[in-house]
C-alpha positions as a Markdown table, in Angstrom:
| # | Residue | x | y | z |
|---|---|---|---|---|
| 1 | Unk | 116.0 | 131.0 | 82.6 |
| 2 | Unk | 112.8 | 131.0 | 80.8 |
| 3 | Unk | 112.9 | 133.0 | 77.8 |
| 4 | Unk | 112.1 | 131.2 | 74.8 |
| 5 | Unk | 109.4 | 128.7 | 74.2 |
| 6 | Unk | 108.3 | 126.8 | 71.3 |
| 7 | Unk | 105.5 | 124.6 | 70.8 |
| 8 | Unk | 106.0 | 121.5 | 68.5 |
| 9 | Unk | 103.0 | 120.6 | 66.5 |
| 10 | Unk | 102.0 | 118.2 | 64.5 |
| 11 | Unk | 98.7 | 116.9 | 62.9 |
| 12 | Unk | 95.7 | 116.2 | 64.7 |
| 13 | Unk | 96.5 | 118.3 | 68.0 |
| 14 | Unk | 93.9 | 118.4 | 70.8 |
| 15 | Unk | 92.7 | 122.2 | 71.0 |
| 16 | Unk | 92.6 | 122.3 | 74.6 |
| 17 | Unk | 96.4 | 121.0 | 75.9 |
| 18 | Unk | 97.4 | 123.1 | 73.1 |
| 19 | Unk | 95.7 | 126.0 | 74.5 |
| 20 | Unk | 97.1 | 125.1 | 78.0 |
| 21 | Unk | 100.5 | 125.8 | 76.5 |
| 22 | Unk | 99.5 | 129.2 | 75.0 |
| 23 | Unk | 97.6 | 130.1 | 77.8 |
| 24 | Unk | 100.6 | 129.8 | 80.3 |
| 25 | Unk | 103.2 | 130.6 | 78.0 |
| 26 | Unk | 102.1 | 132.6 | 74.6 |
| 27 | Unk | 99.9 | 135.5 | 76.7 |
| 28 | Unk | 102.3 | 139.0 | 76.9 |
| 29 | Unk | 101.3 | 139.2 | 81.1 |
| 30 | Unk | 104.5 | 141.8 | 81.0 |
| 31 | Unk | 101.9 | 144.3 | 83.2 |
| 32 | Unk | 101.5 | 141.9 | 85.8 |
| 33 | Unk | 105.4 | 141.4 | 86.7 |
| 34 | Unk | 105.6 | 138.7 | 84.6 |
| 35 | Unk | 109.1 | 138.6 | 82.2 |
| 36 | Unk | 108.2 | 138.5 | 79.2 |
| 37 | Unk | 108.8 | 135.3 | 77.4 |
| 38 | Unk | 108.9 | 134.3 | 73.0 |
| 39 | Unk | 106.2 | 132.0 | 72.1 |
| 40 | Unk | 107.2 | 130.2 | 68.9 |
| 41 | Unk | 104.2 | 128.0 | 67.3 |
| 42 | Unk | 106.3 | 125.7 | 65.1 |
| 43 | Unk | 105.7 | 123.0 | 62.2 |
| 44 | Unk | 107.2 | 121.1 | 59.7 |
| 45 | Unk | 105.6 | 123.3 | 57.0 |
| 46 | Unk | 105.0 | 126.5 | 58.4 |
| 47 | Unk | 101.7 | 128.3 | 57.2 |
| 48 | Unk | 100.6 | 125.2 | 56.3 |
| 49 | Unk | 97.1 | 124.7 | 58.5 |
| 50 | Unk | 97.3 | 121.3 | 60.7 |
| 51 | Unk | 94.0 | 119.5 | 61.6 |
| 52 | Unk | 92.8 | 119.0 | 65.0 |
| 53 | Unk | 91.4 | 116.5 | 66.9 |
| 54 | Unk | 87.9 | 118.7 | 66.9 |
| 55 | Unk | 86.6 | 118.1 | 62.9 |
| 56 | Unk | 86.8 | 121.7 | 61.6 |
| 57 | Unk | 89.1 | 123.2 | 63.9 |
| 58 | Unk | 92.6 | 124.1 | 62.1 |
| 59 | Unk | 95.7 | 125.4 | 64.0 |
| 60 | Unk | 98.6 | 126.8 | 61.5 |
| 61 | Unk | 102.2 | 126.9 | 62.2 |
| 62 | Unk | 103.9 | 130.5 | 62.0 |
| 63 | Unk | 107.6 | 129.1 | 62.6 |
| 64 | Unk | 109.0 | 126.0 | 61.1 |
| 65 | Unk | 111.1 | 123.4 | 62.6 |
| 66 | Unk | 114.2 | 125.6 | 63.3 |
| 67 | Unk | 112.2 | 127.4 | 65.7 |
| 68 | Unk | 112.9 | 124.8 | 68.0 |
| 69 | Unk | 116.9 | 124.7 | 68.0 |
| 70 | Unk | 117.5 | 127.6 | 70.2 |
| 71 | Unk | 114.2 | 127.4 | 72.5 |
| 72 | Unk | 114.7 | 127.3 | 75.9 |
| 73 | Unk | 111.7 | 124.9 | 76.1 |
| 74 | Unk | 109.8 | 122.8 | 73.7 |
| 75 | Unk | 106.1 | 121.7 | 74.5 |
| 76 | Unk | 104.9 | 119.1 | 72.7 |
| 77 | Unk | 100.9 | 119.0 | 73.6 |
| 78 | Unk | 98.8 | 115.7 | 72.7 |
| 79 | Unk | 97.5 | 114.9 | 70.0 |
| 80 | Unk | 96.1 | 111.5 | 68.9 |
| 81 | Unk | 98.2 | 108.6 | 69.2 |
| 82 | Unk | 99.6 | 106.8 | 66.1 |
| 83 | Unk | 101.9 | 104.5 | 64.9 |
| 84 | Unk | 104.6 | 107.0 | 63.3 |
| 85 | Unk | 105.4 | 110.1 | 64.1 |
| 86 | Unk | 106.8 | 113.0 | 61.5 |
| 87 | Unk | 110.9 | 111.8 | 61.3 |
| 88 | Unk | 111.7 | 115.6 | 60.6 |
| 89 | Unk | 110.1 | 116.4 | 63.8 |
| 90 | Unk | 111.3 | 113.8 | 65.6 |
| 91 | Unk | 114.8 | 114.9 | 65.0 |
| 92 | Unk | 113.8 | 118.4 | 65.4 |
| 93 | Unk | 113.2 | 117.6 | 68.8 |
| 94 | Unk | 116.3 | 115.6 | 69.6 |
| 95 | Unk | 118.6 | 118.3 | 68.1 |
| 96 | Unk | 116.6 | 121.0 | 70.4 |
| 97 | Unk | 116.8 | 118.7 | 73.2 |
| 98 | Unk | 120.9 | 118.3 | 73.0 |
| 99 | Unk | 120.8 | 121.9 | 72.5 |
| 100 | Unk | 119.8 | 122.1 | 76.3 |
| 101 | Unk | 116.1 | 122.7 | 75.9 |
| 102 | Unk | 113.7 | 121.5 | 78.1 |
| 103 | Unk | 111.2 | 119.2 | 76.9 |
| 104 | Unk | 107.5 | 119.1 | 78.2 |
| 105 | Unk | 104.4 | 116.9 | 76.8 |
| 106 | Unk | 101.2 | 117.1 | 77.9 |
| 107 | Unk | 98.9 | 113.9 | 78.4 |
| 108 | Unk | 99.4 | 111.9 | 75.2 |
| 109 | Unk | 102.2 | 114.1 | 74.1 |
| 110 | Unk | 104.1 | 112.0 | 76.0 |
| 111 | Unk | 103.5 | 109.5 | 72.8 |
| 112 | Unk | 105.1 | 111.6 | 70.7 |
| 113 | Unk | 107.9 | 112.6 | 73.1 |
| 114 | Unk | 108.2 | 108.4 | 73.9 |
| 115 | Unk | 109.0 | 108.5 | 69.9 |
| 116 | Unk | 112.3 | 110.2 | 69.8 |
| 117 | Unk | 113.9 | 107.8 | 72.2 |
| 118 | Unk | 114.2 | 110.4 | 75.1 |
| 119 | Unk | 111.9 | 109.0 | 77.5 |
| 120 | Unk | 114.0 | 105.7 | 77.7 |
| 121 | Unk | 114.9 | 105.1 | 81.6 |
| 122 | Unk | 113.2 | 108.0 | 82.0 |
| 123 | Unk | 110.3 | 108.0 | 85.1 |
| 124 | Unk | 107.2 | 110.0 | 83.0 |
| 125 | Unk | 104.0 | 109.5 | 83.2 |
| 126 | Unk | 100.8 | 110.3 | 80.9 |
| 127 | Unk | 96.8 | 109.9 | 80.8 |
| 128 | Unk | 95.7 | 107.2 | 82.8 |
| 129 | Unk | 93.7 | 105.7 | 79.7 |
| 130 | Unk | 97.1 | 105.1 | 77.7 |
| 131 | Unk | 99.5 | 104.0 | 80.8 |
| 132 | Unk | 99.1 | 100.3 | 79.0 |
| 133 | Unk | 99.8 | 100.9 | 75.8 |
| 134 | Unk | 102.3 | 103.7 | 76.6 |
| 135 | Unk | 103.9 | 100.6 | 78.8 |
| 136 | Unk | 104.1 | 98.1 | 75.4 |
| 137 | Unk | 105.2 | 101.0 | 73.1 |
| 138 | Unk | 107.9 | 101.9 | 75.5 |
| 139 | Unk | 109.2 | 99.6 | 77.7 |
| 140 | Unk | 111.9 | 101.5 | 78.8 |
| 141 | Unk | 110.6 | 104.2 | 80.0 |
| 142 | Unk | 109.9 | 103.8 | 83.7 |
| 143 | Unk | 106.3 | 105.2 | 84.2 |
| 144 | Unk | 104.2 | 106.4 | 86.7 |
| 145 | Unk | 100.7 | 106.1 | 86.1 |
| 146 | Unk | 99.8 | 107.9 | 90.0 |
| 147 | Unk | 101.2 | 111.4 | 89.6 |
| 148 | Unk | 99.8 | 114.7 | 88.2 |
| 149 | Unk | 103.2 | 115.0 | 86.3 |
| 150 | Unk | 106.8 | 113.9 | 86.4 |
| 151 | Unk | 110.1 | 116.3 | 86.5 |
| 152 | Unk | 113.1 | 114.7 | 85.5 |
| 153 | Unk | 114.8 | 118.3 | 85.3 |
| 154 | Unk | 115.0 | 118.4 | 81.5 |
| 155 | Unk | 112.0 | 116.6 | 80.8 |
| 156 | Unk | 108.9 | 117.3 | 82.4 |
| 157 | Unk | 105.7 | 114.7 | 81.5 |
| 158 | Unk | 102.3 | 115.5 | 82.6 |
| 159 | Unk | 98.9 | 113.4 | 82.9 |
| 160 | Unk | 95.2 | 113.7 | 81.0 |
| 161 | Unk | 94.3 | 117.5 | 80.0 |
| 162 | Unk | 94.4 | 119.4 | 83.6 |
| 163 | Unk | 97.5 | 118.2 | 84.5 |
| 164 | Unk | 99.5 | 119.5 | 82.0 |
| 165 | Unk | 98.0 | 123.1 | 83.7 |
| 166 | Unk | 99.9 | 121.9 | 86.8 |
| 167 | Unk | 103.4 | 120.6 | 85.0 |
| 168 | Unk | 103.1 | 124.2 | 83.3 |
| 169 | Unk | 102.5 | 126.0 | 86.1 |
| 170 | Unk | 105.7 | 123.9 | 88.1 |
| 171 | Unk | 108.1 | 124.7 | 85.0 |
| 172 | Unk | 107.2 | 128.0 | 85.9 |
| 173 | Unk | 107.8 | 128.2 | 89.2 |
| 174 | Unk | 110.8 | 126.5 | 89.1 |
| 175 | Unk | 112.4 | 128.9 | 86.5 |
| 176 | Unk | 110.9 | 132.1 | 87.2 |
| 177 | Unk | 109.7 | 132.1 | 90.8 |
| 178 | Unk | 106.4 | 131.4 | 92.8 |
| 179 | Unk | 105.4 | 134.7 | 92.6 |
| 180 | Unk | 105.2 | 134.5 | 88.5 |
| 181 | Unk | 103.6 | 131.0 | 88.9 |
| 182 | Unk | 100.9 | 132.7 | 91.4 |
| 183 | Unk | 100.2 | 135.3 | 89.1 |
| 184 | Unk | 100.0 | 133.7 | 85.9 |
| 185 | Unk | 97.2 | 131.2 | 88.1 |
| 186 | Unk | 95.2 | 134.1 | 89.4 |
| 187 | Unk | 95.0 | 135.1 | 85.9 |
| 188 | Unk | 93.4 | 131.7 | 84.9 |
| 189 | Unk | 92.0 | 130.9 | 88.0 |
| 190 | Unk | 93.4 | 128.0 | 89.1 |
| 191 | Unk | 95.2 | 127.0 | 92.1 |
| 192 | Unk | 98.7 | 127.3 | 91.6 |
| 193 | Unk | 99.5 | 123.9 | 92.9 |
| 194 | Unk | 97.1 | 121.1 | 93.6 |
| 195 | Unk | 97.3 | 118.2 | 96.1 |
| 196 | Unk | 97.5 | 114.5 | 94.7 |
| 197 | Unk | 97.7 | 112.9 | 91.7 |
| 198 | Unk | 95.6 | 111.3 | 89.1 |
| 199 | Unk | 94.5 | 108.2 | 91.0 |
| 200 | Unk | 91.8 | 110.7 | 92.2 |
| 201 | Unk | 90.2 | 110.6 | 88.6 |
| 202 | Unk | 90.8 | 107.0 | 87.6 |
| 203 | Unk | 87.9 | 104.6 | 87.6 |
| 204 | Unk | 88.5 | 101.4 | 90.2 |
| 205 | Unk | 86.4 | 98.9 | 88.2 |
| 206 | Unk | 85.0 | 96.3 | 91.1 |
| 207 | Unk | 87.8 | 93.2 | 90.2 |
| 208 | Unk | 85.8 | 91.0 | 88.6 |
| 209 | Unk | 85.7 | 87.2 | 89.8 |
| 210 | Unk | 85.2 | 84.6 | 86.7 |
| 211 | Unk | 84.9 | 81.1 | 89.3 |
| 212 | Unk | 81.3 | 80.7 | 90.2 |
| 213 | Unk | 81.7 | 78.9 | 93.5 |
| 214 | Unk | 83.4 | 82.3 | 94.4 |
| 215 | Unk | 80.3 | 84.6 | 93.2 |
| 216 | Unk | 77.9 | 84.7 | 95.9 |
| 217 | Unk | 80.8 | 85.2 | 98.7 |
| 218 | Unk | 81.7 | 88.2 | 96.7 |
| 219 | Unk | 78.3 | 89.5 | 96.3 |
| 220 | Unk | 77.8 | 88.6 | 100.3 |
| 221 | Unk | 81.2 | 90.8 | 100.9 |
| 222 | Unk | 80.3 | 93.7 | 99.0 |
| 223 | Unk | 76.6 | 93.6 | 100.6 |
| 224 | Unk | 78.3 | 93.5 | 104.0 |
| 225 | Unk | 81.4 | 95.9 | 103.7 |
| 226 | Unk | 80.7 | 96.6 | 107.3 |
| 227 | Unk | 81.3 | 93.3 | 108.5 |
| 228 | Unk | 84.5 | 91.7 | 110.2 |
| 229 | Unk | 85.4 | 89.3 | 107.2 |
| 230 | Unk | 88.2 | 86.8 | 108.2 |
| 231 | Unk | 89.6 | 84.3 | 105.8 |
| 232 | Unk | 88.7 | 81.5 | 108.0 |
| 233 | Unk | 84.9 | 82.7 | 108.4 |
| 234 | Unk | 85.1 | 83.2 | 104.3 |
| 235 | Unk | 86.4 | 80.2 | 103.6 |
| 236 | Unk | 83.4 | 78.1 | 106.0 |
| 237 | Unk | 81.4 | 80.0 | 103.8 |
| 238 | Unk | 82.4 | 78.8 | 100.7 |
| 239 | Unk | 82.9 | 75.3 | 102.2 |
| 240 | Unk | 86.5 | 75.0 | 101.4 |
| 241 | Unk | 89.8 | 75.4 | 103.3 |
| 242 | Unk | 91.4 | 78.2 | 104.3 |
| 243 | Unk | 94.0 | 77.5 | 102.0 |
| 244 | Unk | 92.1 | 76.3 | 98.9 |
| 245 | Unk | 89.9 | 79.6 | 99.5 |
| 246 | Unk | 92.6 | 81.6 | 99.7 |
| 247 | Unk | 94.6 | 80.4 | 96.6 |
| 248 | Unk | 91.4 | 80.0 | 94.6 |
| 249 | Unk | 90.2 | 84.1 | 95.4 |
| 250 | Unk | 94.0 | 85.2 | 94.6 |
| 251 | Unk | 93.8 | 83.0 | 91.3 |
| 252 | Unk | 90.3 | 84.7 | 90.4 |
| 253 | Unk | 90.6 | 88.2 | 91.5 |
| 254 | Unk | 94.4 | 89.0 | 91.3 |
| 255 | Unk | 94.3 | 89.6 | 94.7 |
| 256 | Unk | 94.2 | 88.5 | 98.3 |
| 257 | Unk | 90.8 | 88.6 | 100.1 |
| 258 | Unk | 91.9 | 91.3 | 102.5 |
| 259 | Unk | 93.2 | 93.8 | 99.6 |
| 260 | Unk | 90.4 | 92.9 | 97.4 |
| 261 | Unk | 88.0 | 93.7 | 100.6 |
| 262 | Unk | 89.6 | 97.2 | 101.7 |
| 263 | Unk | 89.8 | 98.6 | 98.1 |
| 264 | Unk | 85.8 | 97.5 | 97.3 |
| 265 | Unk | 85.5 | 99.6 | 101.3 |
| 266 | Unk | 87.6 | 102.6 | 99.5 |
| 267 | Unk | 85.3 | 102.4 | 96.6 |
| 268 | Unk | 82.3 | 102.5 | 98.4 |
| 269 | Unk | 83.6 | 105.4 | 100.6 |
| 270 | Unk | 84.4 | 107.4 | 97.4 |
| 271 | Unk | 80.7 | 106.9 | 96.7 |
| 272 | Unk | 79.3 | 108.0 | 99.9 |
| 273 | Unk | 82.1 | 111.3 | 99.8 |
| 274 | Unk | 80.5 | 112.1 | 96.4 |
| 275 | Unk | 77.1 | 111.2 | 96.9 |
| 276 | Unk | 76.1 | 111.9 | 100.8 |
| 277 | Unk | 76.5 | 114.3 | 103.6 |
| 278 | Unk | 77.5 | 111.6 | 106.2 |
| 279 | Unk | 80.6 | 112.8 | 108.0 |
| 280 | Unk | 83.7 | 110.9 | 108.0 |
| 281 | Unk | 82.9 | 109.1 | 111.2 |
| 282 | Unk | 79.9 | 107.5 | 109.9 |
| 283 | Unk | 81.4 | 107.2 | 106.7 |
| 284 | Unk | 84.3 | 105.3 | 108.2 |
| 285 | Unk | 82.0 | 102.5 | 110.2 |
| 286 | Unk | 79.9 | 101.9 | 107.4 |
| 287 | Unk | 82.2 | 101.0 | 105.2 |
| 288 | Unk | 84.1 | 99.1 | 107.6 |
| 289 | Unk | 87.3 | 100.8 | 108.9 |
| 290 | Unk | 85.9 | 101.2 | 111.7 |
| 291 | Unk | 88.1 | 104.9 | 112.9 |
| 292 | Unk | 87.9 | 107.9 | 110.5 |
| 293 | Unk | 91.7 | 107.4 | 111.2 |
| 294 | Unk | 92.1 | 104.3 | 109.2 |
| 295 | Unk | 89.9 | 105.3 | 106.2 |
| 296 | Unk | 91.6 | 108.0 | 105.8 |
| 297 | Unk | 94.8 | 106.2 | 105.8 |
| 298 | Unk | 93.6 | 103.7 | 103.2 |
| 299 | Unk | 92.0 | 105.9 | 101.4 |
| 300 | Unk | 94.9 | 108.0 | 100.7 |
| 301 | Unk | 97.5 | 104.7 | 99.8 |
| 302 | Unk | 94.7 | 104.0 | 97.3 |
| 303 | Unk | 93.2 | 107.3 | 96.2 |
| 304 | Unk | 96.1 | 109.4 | 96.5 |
| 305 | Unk | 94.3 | 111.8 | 98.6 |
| 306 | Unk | 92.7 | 112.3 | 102.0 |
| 307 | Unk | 88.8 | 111.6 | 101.8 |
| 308 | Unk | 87.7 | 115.7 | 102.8 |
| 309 | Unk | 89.9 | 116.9 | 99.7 |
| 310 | Unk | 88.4 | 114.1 | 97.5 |
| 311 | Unk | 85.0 | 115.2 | 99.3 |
| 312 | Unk | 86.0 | 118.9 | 98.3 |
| 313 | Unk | 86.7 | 118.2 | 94.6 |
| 314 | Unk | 84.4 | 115.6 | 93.4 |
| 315 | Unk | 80.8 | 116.0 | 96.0 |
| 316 | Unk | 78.1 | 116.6 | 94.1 |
């Protein structure tokens, strides 16, 4: 049961995760059926103000760190990333944690969690901008960089900003019901569960090829997306075997040909979802799937979504 939630901070918080936490769990919404729940804001030195990452903004800490011992959850929202984190609240967080709290960060909280030790063999996840250096900081965590959030049952990890809406909103659905979940989103205004995960917001740079003999036949691909391109025709172009073209595009790009081809179609596809009215039909043939059938089913392996609800979020 839900009855007890404290929120870990520490300096240079970002205002907004912060306020996702509050938001879903530090408003009395007693009125609207929901039960009500104690929202500790805790520090290391309590009614001391802590910076955050918005110059003038200050947040200050009501509850010091023995707030967290007894709290059925502890949120731990992001904040920038550094070296060290406070030892005092590191162990804080431990002792709460072996206490049987459940522990939820939020974007680059997951930093700070990563820091106590918790997260190692542990699947999380975090923003997609930090799932590199999250990777060398922590190698034993097990992440993954494709999902809104990750439950691991007593530790819950969520992606950038957003996402840390949806892990809160799942935490509460899966302690207090849907129907508090569904209320507490009406009352923000958000859906109370959304489709996909944050592949949907990641940019796909166009893989980059460094050989020069392989330049124009990547230019010539991404000019004719529509086309059949077979490694044997591709390779007569660039006047080299099949095999030598083959090895040398894998070598440059990361990549086989045909991957490298049906993610630049995806790409392109995103672009025509966001940018024109075409239907999915037309979209399909002129990127070079051919059926609205397969676009949409390589759209989702590399989006994470189906092209109408990428259309439905991101068209301009």
């Amino acid at each position: 049961m839900l009855k007890t939630v404290a929120a870990a901070l520490i300096d240079h918080l970002a205002p907004f995760e912060f306020g996702v936490i509050c938001e879903v769990f530090g408003l009395d919404r007693t009125d609207d059926g929901v039960p009500p729940i104690e929202f500790r804001i805790c520090g290391e030195r309590p009614g001391e103000p802590l910076r955050a990452t918005i110059p003038g903004v200050m947040f200050t800490p009501s509850d010091g760190l023995d707030g967290l011992r007894d709290a059925d959850l502890v949120a731990l929202p992001a904040t920038h990333v550094r070296e060290e984190y406070p030892p005092a609240v590191l162990d804080a967080v431990r002792e709460a944690h072996a206490n049987g709290a459940t522990l939820l960060s939020v974007c680059s909280g997951a930093f700070f969690l990563g820091a106590t030790g918790l997260l190692d063999g542990r699947h999380c996840t975090t923003h997609w901008r930090y799932i590199k250096e999250f990777e060398q900081r922590f190698p034993e965590a097990k992440v993954d960089p494709d999902v809104l959030f990750v439950d691991e049952g007593d530790i819950i990890t969520s992606a950038g900003t957003a996402a840390g809406i949806d892990a809160c909103l799942h935490l509460v659905r899966r302690e207090l019901g849907t129907a508090v979940a569904t209320t507490i989103a009406r009352r923000m205004v958000v859906p109370p569960q959304r489709d996909g995960g944050q592949r949907q917001f990641v940019e796909l740079p166009v893989p980059e090829c460094t050989a020069d003999s392989l330049q124009p036949i990547l230019a010539w691909m991404l000019d004719n997306l529509a086309a059949d391109h077979s490694v044997a025709a591709l390779a007569r172009r660039a006047q080299m075997s099949e095999r030598t073209f083959a090895r040398r595009f894998t070598g440059e790009t990361g990549t086989t040909p045909h991957k490298w081809l049906t993610t630049q179609r995806v790409l392109h596809a995103r672009t025509l979802l966001e940018e024109s009215k075409l239907g999915i039909e037309e979209i399909a043939r002129s990127c070079g799937f051919g059926t609205a059938a397969l676009l949409r089913h390589h759209f989702h392996k590399v989006v994470g979504v189906s092209p109408h609800d990428y259309r439905r979020t991101f068209a301009c």
